[in-house]
C-alpha positions as CSV (number, residue, x, y, z in Angstrom):
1,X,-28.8,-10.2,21.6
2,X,-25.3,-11.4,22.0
3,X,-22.7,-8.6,22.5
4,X,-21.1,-7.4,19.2
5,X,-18.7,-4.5,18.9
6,X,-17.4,-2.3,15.6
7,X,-14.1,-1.9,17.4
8,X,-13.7,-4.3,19.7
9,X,-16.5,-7.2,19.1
10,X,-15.8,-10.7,18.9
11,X,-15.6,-10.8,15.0
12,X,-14.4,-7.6,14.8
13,X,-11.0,-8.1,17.1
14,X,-7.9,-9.9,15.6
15,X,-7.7,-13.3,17.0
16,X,-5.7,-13.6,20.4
17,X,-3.0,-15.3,18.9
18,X,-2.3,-12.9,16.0
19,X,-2.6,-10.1,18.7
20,X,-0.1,-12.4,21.1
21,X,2.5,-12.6,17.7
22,X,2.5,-8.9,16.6
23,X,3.3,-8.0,20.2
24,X,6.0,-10.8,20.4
25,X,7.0,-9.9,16.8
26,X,7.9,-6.1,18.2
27,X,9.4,-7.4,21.3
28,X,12.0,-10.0,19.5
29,X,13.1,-6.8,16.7
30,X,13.8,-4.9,19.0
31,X,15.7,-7.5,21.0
32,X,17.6,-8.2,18.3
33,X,18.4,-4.5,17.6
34,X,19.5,-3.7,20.9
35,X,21.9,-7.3,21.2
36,X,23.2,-6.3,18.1
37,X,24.1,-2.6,18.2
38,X,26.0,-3.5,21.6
39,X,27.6,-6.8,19.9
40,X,28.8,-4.4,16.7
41,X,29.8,-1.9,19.1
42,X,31.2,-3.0,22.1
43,X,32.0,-6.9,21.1
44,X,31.5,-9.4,23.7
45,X,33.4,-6.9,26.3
46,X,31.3,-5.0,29.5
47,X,31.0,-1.1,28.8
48,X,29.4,1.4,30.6
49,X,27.5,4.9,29.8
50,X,27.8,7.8,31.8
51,X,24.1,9.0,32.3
52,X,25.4,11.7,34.9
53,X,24.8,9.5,38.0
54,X,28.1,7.1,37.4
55,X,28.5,4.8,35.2
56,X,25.2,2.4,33.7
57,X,26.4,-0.9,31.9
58,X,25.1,-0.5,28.3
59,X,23.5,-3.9,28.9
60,X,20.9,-2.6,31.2
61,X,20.9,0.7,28.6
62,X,19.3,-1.7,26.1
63,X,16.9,-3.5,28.2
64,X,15.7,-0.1,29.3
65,X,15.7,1.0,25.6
66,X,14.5,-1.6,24.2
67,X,11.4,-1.9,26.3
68,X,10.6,1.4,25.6
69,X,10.6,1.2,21.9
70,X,8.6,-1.6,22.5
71,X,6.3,0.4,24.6
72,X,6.0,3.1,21.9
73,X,5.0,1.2,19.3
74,X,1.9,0.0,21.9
75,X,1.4,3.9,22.4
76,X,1.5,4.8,19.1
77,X,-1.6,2.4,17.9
78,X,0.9,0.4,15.4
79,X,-1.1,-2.5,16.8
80,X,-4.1,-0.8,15.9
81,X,-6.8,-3.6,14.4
82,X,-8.0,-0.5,12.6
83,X,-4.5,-0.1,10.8
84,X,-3.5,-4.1,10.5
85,X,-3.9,-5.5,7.1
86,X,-4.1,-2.7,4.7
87,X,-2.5,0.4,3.7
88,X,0.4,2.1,4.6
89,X,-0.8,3.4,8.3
90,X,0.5,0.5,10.2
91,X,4.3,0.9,8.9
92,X,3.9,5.1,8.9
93,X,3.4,4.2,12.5
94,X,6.0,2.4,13.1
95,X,8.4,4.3,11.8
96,X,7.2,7.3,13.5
97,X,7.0,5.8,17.0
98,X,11.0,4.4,16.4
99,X,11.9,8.0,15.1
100,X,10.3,10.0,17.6
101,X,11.7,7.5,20.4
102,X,15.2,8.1,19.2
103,X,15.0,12.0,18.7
104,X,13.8,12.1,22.2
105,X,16.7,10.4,23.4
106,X,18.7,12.6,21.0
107,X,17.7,15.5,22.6
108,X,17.8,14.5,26.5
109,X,21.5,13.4,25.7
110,X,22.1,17.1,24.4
111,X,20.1,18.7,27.1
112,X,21.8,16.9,30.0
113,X,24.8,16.6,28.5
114,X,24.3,12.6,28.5
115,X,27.0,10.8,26.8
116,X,26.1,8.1,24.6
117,X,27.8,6.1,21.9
118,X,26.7,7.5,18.7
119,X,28.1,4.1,16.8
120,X,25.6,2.2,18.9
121,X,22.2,4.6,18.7
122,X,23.6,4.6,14.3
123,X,23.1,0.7,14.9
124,X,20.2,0.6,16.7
125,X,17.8,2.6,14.9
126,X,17.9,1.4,11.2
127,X,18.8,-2.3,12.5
128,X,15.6,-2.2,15.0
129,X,13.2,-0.4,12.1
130,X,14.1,-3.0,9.0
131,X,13.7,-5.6,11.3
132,X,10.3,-4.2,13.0
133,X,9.2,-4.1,9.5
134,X,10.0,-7.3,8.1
135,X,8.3,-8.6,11.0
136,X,4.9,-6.5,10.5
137,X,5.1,-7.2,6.8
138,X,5.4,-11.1,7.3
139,X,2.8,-11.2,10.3
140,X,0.3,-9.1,8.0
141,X,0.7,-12.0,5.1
142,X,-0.6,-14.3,7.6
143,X,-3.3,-12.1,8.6
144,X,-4.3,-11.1,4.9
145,X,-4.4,-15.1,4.5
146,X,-6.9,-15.8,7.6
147,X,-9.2,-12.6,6.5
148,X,-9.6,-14.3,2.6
149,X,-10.9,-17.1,4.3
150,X,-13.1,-15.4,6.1
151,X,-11.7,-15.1,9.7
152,X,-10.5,-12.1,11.3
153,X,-13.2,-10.2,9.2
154,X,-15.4,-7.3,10.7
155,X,-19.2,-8.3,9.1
156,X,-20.9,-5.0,8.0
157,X,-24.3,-3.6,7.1
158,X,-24.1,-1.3,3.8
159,X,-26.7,1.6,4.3
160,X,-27.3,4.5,1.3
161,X,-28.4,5.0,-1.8
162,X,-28.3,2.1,-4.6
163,X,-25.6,3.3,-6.3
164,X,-23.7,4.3,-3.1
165,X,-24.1,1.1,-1.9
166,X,-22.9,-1.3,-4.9
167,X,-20.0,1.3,-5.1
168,X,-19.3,0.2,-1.1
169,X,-19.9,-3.2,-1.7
170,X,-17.2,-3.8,-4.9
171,X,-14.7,-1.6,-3.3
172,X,-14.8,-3.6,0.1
173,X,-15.5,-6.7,-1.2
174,X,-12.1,-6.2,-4.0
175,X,-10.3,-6.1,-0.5
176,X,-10.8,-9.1,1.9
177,X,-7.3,-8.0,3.5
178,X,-8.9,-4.9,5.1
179,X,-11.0,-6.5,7.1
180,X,-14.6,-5.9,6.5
181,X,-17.2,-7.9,4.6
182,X,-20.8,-6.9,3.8
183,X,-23.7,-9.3,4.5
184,X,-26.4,-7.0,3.8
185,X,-27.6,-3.8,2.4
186,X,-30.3,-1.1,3.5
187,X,-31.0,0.5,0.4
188,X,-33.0,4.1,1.1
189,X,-33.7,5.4,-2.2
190,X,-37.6,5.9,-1.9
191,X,-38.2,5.1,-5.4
192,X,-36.7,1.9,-5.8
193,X,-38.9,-0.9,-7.3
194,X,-39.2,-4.0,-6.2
195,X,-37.7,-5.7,-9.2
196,X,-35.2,-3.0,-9.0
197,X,-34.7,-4.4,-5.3
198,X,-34.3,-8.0,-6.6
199,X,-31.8,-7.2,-9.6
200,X,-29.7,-5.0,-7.1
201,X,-29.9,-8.3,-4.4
202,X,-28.1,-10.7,-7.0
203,X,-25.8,-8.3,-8.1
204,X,-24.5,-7.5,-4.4
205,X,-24.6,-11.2,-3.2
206,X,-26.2,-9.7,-0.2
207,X,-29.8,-9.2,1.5
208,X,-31.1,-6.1,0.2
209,X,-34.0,-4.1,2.3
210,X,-35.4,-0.6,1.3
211,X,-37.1,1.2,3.8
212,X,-37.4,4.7,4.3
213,X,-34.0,6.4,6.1
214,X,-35.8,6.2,9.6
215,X,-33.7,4.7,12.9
216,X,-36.1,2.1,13.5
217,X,-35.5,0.4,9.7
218,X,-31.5,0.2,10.2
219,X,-31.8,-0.8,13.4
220,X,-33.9,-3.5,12.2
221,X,-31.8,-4.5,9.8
222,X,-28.6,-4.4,12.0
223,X,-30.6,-7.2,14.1
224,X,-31.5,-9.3,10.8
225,X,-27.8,-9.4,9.2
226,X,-26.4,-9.8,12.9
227,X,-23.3,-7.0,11.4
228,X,-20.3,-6.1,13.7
229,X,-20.7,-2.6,12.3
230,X,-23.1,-0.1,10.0
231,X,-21.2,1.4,6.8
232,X,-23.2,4.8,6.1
233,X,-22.4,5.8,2.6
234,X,-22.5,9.8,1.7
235,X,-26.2,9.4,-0.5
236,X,-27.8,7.8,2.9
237,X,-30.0,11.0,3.2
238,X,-30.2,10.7,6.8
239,X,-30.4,14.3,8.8
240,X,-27.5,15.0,11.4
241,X,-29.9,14.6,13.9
242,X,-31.3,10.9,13.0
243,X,-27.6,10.5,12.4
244,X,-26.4,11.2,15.8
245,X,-29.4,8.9,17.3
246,X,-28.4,6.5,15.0
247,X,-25.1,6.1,16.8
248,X,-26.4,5.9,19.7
249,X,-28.4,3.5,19.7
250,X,-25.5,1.6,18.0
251,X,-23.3,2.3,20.8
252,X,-25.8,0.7,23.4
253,X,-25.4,-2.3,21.0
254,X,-21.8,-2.4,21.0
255,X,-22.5,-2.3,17.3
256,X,-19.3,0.1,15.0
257,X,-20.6,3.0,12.9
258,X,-18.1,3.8,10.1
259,X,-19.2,6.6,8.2
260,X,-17.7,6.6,4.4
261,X,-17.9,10.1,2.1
262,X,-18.5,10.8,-1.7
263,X,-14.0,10.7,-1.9
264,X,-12.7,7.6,-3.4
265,X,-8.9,7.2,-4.1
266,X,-7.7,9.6,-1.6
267,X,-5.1,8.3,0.6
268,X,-5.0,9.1,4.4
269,X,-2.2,11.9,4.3
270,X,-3.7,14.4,1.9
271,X,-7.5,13.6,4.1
272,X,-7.2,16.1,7.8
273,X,-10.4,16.3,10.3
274,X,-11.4,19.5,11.7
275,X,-13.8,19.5,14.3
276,X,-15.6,22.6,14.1
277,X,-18.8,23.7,15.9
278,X,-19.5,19.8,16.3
279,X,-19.3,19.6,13.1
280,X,-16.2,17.4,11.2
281,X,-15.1,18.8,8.4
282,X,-12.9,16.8,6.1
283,X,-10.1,18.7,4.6
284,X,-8.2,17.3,1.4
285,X,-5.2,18.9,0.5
286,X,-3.9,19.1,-3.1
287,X,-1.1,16.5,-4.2
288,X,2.5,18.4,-5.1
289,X,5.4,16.7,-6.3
290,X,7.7,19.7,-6.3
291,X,9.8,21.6,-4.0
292,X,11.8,19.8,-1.0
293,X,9.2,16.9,-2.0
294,X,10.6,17.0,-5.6
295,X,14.2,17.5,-4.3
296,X,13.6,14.1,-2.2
297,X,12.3,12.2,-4.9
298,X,14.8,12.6,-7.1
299,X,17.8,12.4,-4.4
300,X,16.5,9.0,-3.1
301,X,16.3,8.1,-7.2
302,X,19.8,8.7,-7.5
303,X,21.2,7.2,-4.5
304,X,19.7,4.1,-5.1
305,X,20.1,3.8,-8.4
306,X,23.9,4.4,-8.4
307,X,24.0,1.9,-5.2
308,X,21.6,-0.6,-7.6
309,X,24.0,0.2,-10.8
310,X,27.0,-1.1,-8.5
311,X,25.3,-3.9,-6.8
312,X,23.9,-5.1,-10.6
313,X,26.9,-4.4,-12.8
314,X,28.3,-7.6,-13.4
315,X,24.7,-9.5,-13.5
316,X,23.7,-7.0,-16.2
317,X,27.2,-8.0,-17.7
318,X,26.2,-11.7,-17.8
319,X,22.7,-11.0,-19.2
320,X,24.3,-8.9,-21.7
321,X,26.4,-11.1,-23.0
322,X,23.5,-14.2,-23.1
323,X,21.4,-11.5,-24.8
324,X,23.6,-11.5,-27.4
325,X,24.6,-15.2,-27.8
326,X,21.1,-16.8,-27.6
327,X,19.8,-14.5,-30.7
328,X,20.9,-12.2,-33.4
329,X,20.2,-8.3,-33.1
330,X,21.6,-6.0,-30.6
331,X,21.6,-6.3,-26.5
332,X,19.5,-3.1,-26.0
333,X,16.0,-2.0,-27.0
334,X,14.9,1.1,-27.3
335,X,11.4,2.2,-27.7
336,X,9.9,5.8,-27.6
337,X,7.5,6.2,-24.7
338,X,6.0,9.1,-23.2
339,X,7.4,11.1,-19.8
340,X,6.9,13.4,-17.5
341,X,4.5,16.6,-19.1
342,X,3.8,14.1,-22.2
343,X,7.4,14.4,-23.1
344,X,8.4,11.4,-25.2
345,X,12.0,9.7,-24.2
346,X,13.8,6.7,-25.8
347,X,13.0,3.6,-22.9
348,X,16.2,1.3,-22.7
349,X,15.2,-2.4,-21.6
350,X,17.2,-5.6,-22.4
351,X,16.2,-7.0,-25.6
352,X,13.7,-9.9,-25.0
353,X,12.4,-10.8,-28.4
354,X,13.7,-11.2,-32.4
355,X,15.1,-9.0,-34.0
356,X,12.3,-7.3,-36.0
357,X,9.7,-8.3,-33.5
358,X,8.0,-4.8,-34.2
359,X,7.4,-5.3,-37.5
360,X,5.3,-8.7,-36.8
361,X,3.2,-6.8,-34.6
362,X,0.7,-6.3,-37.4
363,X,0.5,-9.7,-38.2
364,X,-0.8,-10.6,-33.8
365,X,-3.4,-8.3,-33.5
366,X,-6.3,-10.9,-33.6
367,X,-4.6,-12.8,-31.2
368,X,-4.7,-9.6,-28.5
369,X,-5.6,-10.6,-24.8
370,X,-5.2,-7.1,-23.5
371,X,-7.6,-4.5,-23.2
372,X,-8.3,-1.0,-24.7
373,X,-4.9,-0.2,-26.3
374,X,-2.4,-2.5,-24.6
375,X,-1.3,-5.5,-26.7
376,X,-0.7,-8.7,-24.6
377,X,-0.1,-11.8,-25.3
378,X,0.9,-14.7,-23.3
379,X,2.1,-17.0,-25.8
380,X,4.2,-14.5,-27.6
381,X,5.8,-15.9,-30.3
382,X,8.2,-13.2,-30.9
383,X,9.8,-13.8,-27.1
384,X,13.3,-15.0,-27.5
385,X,14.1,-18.2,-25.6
386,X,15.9,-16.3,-23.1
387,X,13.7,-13.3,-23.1
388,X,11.1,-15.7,-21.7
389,X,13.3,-15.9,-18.8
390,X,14.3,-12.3,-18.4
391,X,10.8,-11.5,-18.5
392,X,9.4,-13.3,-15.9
393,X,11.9,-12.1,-13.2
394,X,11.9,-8.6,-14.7
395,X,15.4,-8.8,-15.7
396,X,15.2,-6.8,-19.0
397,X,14.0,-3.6,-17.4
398,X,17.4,-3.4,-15.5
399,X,18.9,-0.9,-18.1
400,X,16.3,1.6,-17.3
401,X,18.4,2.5,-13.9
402,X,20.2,4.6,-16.8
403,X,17.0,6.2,-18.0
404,X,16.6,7.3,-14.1
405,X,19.8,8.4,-13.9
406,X,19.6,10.5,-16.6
407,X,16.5,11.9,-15.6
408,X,13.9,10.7,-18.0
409,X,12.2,7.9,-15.6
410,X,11.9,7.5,-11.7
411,X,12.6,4.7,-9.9
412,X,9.1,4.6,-8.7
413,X,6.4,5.7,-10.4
414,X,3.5,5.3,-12.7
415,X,3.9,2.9,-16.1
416,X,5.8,4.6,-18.6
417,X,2.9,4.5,-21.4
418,X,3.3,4.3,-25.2
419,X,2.5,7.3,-27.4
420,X,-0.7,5.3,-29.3
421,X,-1.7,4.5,-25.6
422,X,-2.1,8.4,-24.6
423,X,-3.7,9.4,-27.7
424,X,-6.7,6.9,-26.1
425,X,-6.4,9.5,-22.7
426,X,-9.4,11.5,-21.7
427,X,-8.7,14.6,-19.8
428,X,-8.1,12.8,-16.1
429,X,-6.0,9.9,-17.5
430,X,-3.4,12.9,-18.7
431,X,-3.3,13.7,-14.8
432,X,-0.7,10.5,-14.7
433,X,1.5,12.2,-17.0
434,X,2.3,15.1,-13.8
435,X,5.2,12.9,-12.8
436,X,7.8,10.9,-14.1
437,X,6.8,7.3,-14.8
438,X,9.0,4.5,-12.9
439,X,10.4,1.1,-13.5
440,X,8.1,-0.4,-10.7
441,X,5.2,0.8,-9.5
442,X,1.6,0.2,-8.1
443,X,1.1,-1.9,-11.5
444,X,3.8,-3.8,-10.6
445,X,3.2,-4.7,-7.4
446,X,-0.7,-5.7,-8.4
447,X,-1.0,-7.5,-11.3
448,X,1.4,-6.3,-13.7
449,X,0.5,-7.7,-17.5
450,X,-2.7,-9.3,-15.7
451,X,-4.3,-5.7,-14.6
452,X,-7.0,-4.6,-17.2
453,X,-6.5,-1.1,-19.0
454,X,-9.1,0.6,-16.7
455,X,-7.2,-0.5,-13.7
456,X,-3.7,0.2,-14.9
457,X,-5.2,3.3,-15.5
458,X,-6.6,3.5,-12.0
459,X,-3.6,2.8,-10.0
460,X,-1.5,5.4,-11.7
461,X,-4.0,7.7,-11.4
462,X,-4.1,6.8,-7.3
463,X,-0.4,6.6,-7.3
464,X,-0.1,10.5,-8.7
465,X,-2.9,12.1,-6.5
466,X,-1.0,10.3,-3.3
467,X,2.6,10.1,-3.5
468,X,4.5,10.0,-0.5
469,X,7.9,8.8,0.7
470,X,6.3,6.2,2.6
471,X,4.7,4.5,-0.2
472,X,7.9,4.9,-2.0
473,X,9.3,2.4,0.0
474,X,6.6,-0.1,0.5
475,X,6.1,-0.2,-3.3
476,X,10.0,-0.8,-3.2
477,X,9.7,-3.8,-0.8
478,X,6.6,-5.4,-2.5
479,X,8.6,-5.2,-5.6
480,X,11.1,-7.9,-4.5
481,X,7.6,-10.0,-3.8
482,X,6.1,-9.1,-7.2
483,X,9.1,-10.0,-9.1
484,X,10.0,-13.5,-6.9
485,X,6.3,-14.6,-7.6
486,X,6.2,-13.9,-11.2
487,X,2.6,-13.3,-11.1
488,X,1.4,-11.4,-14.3
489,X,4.8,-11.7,-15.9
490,X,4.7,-12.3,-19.3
């Protein structure tokens, strides 16, 4: 049997060269930050640090720095294949290994009494980390680009339960970019029928075998599919004992084992591991928005939003004014939707449409293309001439920097929903309502108007029950994307 690996195998590693750019990737970013914290700090002249053994020249400083950032990000599995691709682990990492890096050097200086230019370590740090993460962001396009077609990818075998395993195979087969694609399926549910069998088959797109959970039958079916790695779902109702064999005799094979538990939608931060009495217990913590977590929220909302308020002021100016000149009726709409604690608030968005575009609402309705209570349509008729325009780069939601200043809305956060909308809410959809909705969000960084109602639903839901800083940001970044591609604008 040629030698396959979960972690490591030949399908399962990134390809030389992507590993070669990610490396080189790190290595130029840091370059750069290093060349130009000296250049912004020093100018073109020598200088020299005293380290406490005569003076170093601060060119030799950043060689010596700059390899060990890039060293740190090696040491701090940034470059991880297991991270690369998908999620926000790769850039927590990143950032991490850059902060950690310069604390240490921030408290050797203080220690030893090490003097050091604090204008270059200010320049060095957030000039190294945007451009470390531009980098990984446009490396991990490529790589989300060579694992939808089909290289790059880990091939698994899916073993549990029927329903386990079509839950497995939609979740990892709605995400190429993560790196793992199913080619076959070991059902052990000991009362599946054969024409059960077949109907499951065609739905998965996969070979489908039901055995008994016994070693001997995944094994077997590990050679058949030829898989990188085995997928055990929670429902495989194998014993710890045929469990732990199980991985051995994987292990001889250089075959993975990822085990995946009955939790869905739980981001890595709020998911801990506890080895106890060989046991691993998996601890999930409870999602809080409040506190010093609150505090930080709404402190980054209002920096930013003044800083975007100044930045924007006289392109809101012009849009304005063209607002007003390309149709009758005034520059601002406002329309009531519902907040934080189902509290309703007036929404302020540049008006898009005619004047009394809510009173032909009525008159659309057959024409709906959305699902469960959202109204869509792509052909609008109402949508002004310009509106079409603001629309599609997401132009007339600039006024609702107001609504986050004032308290009503976040700048991040779930879609602010209309009050017919959560009178459609069953008891877990009101869960989205814990937190302030946002002017982008995970809906608009994945589909926008194009997202069904069961997955706008969805991604609020996941965005609430995982918030962190972090994903703040990325959601941020992949907002200036969203908007520039103008996918599911409308």
């Amino acid at each position: 049997m040629p030698s396959r690996s979960g972690a490591t195998g030949t399908s399962a590693r990134l390809p030389t060269d992507h590993a070669a750019r990610i490396m080189l990737a790190d290595l130029a970013a840091v370059t750069v930050a290093m060349a130009g914290a000296q250049l912004l700090r020093f100018g073109l002249g020598g200088s020299s640090a005293d380290l406490g053994e005569g003076p170093i020249p601060y060119a030799l400083v950043s060689v010596v720095l700059g390899l060990s950032w890039w060293a740190a990000l090696g040491l701090s599995g940034s470059r991880d294949v297991r991270v690369l691709g998908y999620g926000p682990e790769e850039y927590k990492r990143v950032t991490s290994a850059s902060l950690w890096l310069f604390g240490g050097i921030a408290v050797l200086s203080y220690v030893f009494q090490l003097e050091t230019a604090r204008g270059y370590v200010a320049v060095a740090l957030p000039l190294g980390l945007a451009c470390l993460l531009v980098g990984r962001r446009l490396l991990r396009r490529r790589l989300i680009r060579e694992r939808q077609l089909g290289r790059a990818i880990r091939t698994v075998l899916l073993v549990g339960a029927s329903q386990s395993v079509q839950h497995l195979n939609l979740q990892l087969s709605r995400h190429p970019e993560a790196g793992y694609r199913p080619v076959a399926a070991y059902v052990t549910d000991p009362d599946t029928e054969l024409e059960d069998l077949g109907r499951l088959s065609g739905g998965l797109n996969v070979p489908v075998a039901r055995r008994s959970p016994d070693l001997d039958g995944v094994l077997a079916a590990v050679h058949a599919s030829a898989a990188d790695a085995v997928v055990i779902s929670g429902g495989a109702s194998l014993d710890p004992s045929a469990l732990r064999q199980l991985g051995w005799a994987l292990a001889t094979r250089e075959v993975g084992m990822v085990v995946a538990p009955a939790l869905t939608d739980i981001a890595g931060p709020r998911i801990h591991t506890q080895p106890v009495a060989g046991l691993p217990l998996i601890h999930v913590t409870t999602p809080r928005l409040d506190g010093p977590k609150g505090l930080a929220k709404r402190g980054f909302d209002l920096v930013a939003t003044l800083v975007l308020l100044v930045a924007l002021a006289l392109p809101m100016l012009v849009i304005a004014l063209w607002v007003k000149l390309d149709s009758p009726g005034p520059v601002i709409f406002r329309q009531t939707r519902i907040g934080r604690a189902g509290e309703p608030f007036r929404m302020l968005k540049f008006r898009s449409m005619i004047e009394d575009a809510e009173k032909q609402l009525t008159k659309l309705h057959g024409r709906n293309e959305g699902s469960g209570p959202l109204f869509k349509l792509r052909e609008d008729p109402r949508v002004t001439r310009f509106g079409r325009f603001i629309r599609r780069h997401s132009l007339d939601e600039l006024p609702q920097l107001f609504n986050v200043l004032g308290g009503s809305m976040s700048l991040i956060g779930p879609r602010p929903p209309l009050p017919q909308e959560v009178e459609r809410y069953d008891k877990f959809a009101h869960r989205r309502l814990l937190i302030k909705p946002g002017i982008t969000g995970l809906w608009q960084v994945s589909g926008r108007s194009d997202l069904s109602w069961d997955d706008s639903i969805k991604l609020d839901l996941y965005y609430v029950e995982n918030w962190s800083m972090i994903q703040d940001l990325m959601i941020l970044f992949r907002t200036v994307g969203a908007v520039s591609a103008k996918t599911g604008a409308y």
